[in-house]
Backbone as a chain_set.jsonl record, in Angstrom:
{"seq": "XXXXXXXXXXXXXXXXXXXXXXXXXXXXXXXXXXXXXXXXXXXXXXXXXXXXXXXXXXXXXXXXXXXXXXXXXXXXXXXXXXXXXXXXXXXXXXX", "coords": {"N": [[17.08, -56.511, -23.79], [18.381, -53.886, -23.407], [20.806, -53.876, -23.016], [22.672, -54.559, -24.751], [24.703, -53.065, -27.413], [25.337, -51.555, -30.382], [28.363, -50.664, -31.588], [31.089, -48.825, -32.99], [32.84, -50.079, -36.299], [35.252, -49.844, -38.294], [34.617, -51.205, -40.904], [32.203, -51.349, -43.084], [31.4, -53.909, -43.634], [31.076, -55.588, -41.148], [30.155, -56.25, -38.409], [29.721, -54.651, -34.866], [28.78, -54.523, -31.85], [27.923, -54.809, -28.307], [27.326, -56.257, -25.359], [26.342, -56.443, -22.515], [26.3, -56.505, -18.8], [25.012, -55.321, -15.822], [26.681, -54.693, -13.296], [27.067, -57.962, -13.08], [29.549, -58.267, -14.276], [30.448, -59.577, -16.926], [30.613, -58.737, -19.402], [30.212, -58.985, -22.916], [32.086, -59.023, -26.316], [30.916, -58.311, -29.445], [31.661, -59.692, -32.616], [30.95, -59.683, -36.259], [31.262, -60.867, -39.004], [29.896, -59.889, -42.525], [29.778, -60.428, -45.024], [29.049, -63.249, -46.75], [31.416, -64.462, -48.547], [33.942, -63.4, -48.813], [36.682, -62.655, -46.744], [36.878, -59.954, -44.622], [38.462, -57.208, -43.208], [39.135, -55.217, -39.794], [39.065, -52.609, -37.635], [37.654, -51.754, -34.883], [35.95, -50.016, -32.392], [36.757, -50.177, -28.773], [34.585, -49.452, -26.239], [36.064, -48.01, -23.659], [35.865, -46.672, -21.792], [33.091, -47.287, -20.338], [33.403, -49.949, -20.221], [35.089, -49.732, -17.99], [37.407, -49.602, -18.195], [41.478, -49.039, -18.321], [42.514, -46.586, -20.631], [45.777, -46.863, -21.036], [46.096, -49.049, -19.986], [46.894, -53.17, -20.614], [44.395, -55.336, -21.318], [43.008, -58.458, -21.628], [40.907, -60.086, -23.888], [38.741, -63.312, -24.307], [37.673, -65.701, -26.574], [34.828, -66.89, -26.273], [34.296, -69.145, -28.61], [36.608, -70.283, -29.591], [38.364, -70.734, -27.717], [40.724, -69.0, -28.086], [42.705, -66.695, -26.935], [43.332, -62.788, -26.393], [45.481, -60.417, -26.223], [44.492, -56.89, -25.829], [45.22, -53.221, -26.252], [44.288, -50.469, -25.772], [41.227, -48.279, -26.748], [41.35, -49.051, -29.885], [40.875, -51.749, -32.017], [42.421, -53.986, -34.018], [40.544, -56.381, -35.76], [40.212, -59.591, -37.468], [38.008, -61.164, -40.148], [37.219, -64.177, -41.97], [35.16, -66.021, -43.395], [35.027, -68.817, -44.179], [36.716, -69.419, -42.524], [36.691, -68.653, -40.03], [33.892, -67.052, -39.048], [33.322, -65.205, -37.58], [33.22, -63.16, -33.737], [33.005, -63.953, -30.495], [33.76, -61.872, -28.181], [34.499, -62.67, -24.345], [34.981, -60.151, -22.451], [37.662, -60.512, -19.816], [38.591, -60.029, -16.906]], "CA": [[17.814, -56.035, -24.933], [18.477, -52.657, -23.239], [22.242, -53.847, -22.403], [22.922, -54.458, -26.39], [25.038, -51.275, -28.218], [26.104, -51.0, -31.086], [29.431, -50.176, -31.979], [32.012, -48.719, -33.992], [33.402, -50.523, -37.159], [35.626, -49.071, -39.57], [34.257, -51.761, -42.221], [30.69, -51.707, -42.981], [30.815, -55.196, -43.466], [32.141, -56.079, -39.985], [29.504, -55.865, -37.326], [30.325, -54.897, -33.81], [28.381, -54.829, -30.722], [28.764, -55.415, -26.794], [26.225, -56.902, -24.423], [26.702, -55.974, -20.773], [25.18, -57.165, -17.909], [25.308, -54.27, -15.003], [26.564, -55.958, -11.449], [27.627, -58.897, -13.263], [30.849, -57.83, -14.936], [30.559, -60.317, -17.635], [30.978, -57.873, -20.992], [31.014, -59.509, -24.087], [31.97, -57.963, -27.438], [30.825, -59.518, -30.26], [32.25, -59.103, -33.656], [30.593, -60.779, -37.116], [31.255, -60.805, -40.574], [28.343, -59.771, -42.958], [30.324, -60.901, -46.109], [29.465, -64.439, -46.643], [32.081, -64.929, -49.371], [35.717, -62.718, -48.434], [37.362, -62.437, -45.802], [37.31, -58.942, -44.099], [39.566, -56.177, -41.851], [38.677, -53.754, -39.679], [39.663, -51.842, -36.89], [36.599, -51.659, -33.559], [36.404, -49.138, -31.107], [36.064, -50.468, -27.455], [33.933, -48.248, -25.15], [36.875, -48.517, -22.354], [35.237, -45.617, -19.907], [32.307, -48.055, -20.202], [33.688, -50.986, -19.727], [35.89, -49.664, -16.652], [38.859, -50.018, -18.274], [41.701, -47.644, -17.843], [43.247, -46.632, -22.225], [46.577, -47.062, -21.101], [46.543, -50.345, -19.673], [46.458, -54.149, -21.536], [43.443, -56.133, -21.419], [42.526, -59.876, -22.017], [39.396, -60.903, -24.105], [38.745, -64.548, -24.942], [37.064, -65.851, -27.716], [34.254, -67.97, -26.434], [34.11, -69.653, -29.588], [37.576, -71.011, -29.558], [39.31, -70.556, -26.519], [42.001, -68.51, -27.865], [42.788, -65.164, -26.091], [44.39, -62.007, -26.875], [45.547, -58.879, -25.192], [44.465, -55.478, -26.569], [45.592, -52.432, -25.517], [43.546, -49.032, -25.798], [39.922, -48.669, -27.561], [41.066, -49.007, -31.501], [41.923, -52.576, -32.35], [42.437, -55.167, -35.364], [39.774, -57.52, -36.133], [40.391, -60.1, -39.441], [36.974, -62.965, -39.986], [37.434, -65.213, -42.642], [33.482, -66.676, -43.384], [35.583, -69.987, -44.795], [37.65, -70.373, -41.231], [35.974, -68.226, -38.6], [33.234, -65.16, -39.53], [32.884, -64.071, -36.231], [34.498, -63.678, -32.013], [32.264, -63.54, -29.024], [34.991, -62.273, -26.93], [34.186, -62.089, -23.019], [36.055, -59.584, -21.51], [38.477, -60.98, -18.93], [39.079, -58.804, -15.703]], "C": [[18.375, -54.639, -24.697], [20.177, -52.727, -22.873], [23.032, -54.519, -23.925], [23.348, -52.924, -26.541], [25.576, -51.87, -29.291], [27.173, -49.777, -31.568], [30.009, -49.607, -33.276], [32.859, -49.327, -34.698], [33.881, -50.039, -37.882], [35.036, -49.945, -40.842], [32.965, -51.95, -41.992], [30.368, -52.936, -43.211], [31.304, -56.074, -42.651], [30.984, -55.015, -39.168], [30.266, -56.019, -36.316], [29.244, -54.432, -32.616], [28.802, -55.294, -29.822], [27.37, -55.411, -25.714], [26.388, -56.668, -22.949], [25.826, -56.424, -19.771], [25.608, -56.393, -16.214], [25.327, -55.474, -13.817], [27.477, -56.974, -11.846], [29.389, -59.163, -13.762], [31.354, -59.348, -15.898], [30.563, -59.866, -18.979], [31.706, -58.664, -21.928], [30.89, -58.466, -25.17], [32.284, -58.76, -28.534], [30.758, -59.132, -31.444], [31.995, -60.03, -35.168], [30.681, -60.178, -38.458], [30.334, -60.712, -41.872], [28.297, -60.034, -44.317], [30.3, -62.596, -46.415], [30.578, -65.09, -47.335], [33.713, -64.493, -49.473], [35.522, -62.738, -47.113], [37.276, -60.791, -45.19], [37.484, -58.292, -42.813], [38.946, -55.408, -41.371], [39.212, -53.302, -38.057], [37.872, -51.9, -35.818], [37.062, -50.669, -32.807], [35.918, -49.571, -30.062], [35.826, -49.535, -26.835], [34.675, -48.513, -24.242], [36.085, -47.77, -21.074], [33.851, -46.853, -19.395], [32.126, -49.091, -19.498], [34.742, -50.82, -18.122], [36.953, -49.742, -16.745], [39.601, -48.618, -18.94], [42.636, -47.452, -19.727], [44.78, -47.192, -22.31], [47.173, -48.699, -20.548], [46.493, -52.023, -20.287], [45.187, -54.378, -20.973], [43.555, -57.353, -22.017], [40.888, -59.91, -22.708], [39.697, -62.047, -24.436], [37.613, -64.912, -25.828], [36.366, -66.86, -27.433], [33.994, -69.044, -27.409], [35.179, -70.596, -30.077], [38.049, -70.999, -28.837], [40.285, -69.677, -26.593], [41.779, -67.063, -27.307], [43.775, -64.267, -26.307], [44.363, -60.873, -26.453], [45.58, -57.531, -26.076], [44.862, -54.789, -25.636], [44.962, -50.793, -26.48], [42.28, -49.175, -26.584], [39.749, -49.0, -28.844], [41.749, -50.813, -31.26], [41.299, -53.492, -33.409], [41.87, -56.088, -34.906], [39.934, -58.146, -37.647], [39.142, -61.27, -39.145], [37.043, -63.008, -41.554], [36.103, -65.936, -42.634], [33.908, -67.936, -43.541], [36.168, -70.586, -43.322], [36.422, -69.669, -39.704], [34.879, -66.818, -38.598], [32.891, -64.601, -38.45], [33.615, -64.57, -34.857], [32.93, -63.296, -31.169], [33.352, -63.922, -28.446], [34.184, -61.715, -25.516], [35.79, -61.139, -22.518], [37.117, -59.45, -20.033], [39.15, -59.809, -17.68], [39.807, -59.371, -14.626]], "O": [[18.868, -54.097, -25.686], [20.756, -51.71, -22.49], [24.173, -54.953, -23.772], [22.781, -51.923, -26.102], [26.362, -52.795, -29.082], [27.002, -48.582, -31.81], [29.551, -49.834, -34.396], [33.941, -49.402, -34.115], [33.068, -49.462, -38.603], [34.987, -49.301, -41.891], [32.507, -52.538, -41.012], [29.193, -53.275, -43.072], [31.856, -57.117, -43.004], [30.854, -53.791, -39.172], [31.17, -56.852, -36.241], [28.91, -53.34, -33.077], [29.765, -56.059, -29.861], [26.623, -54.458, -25.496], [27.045, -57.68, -22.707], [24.646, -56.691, -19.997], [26.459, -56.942, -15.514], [24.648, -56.453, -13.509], [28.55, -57.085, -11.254], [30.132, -60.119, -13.543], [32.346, -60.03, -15.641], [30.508, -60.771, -19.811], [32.89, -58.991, -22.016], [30.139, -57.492, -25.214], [33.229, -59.519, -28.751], [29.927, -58.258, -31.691], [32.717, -61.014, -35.329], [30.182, -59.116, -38.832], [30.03, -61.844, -42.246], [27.239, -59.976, -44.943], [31.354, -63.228, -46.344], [30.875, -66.215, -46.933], [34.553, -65.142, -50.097], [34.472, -62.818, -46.476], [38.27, -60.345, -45.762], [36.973, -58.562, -41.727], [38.153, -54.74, -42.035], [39.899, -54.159, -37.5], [36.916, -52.177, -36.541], [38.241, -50.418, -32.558], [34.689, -49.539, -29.996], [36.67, -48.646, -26.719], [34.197, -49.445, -23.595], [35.821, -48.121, -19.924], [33.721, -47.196, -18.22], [31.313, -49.359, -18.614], [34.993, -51.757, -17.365], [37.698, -49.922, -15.782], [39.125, -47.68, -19.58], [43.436, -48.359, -19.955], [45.151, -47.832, -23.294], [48.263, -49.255, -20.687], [45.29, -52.037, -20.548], [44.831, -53.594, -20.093], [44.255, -57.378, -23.029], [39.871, -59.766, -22.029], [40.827, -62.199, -24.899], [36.568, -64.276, -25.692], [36.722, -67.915, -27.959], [33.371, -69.989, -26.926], [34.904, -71.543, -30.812], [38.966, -71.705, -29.255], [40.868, -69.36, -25.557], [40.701, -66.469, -27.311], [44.946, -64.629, -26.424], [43.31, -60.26, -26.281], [46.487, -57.198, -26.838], [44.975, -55.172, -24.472], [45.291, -50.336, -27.575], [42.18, -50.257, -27.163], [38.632, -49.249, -29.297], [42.739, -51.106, -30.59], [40.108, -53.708, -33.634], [42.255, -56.717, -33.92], [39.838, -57.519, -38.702], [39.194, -62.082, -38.221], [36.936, -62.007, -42.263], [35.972, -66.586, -41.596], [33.091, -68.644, -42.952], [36.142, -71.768, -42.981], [35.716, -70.179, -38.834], [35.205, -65.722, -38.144], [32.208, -63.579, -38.374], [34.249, -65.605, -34.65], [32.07, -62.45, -31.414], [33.888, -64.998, -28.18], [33.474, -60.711, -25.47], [36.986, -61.381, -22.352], [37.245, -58.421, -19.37], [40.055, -58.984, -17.805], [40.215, -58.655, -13.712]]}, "num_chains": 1, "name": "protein.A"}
């Protein structure tokens, strides 16, 4: 459990955490909804120095959970879960 952090959420009801696994370069970041009944927004901060990744460049995570995949770019970015369609992402971070 020593490769667990908790993260930065702008919405307190919008968990965020990232799991790491040193060597392996398999970093997921995993993002859950604590609202069982709305929908809510929020903004995450990715640890990029962390993760090895450089602010100015895109990135890929995918959304073990559905397959779909989407390219961020720098450490702030838009998260929306929906408890009715989807309340949470385990995205792996794609390198």
């Amino acid at each position: 459990m020593d490769n667990l952090v908790f993260r930065n959420s702008e919405n307190p009801q919008v968990l965020f955490f990232t799991k790491t696994a040193p060597g392996w370069r398999n970093d997921l970041l995993i993002v859950a909804n604590l609202d069982p009944a709305r929908a809510q927004e929020t903004v995450v901060t990715v640890p990029l120095a962390e993760l090895g990744l450089d602010g100015d460049t895109p990135y890929v995570v995918e959304d073990l959970l559905t397959g779909a995949r989407y390219s961020w770019r720098g450490a702030r970015n838009y998260v929306r879960l929906d408890p009715t369609l989807q309340p949470g992402h385990v995205f792996r971070l794609q390198r």
